[in-house]
C-alpha positions in Angstrom: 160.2 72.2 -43.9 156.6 72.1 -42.4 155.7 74.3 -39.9 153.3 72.6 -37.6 152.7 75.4 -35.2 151.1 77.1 -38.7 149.2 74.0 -39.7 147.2 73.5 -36.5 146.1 77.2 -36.2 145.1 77.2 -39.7 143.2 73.7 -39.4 141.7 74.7 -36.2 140.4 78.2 -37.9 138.5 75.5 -40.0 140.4 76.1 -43.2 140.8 72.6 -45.3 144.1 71.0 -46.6 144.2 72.9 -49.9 143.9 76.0 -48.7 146.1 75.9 -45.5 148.7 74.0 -48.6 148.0 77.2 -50.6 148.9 79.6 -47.9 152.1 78.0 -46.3 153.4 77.1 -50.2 153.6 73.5 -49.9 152.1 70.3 -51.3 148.0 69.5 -50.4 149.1 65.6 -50.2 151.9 66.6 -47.7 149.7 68.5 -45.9 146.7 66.3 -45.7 148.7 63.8 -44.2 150.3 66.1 -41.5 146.6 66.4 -40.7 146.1 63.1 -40.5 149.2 62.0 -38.7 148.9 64.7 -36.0 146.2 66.7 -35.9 143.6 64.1 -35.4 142.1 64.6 -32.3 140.9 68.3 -33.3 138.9 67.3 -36.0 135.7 67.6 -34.0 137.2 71.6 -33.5 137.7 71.7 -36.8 134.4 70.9 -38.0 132.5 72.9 -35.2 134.7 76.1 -37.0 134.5 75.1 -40.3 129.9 75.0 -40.1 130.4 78.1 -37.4 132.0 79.8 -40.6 129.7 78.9 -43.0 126.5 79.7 -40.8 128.5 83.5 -40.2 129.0 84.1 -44.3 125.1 82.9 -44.8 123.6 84.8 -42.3 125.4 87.8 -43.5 124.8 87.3 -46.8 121.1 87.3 -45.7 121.1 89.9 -44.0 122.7 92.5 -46.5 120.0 90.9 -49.3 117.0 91.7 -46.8 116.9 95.0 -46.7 117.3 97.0 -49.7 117.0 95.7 -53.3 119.7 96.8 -55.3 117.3 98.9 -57.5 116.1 100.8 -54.5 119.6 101.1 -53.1 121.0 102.5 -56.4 118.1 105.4 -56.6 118.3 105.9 -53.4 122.1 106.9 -53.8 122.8 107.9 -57.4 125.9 110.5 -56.4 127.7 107.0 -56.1 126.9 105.6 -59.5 127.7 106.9 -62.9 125.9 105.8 -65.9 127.8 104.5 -69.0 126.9 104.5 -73.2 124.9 101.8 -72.9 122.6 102.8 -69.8 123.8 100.8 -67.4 124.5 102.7 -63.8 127.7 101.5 -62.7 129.8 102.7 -59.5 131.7 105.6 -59.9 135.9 104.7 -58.9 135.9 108.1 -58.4 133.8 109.3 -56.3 133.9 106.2 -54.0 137.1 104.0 -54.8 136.7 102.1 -51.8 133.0 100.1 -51.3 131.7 97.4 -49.0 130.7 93.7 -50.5 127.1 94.7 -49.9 127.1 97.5 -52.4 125.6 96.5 -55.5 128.4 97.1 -58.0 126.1 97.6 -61.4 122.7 97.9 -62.5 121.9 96.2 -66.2 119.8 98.7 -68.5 117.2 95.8 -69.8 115.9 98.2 -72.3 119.1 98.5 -74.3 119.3 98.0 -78.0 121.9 95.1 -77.4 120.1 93.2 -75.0 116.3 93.8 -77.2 118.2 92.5 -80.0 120.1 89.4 -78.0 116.6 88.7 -77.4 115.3 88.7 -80.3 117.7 86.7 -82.0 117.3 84.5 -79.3 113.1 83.8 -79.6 113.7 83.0 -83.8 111.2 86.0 -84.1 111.2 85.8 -88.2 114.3 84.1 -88.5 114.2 83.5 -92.1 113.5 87.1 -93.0 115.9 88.4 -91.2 119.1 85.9 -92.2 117.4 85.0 -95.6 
């Protein structure tokens, strides 16, 4: 059984049908046409929470890019990171096992024998010579 109390806070937190389907277990068509049988009238709510929502996760997203680079954020706190065989500086689970999104998780070494050679496989740099 459906539970419509569930439903309608769920659609008017701005979640869609698949998701709220995914969440109380039940079928996105059954679902979908709950919200179209009785939840009509809040679509405009809907809507104004489903863009307020979106507008929240760019700004943020903006807002922890601005600052720092991930370079400068990694040098500037290197007793968090650890660097592994093939030079790239990753984040140390044990010093820190618990981070926030905006931490940048890794830093790729571009000077690494596996990435020069991926590269130079990739240009054909004397192809024939070196598969011939």
């Amino acid at each position: 059984m459906l539970d419509n109390q569930m439903v309608k806070e769920l659609y008017l937190k701005g979640e869609n049908y698949i998701r709220i389907a995914s969440i109380l277990n039940a079928k996105p068509d059954t679902i979908r046409k709950h919200i179209y049988r009785n939840l009509r009238e809040f679509r405009n709510s809907h809507e104004a929470e489903k863009i307020r929502r979106k507008e929240i996760d760019r700004i943020t997203r903006y807002e922890s890019k601005s600052c720092m680079s991930d370079n400068v954020f990694i040098n500037k706190n290197r007793s968090v990171y650890k660097t592994d065989a093939e030079g790239n500086i990753v984040i140390n689970k044990d010093v820190a096992p618990v981070i926030s999104f905006d931490t940048p998780r890794r830093l790729v070494n571009e000077h690494s024998k596996k990435l020069i050679n991926k590269r130079i496989m990739k240009s054909n740099y004397k192809r024939d010579e070196l598969f011939g």
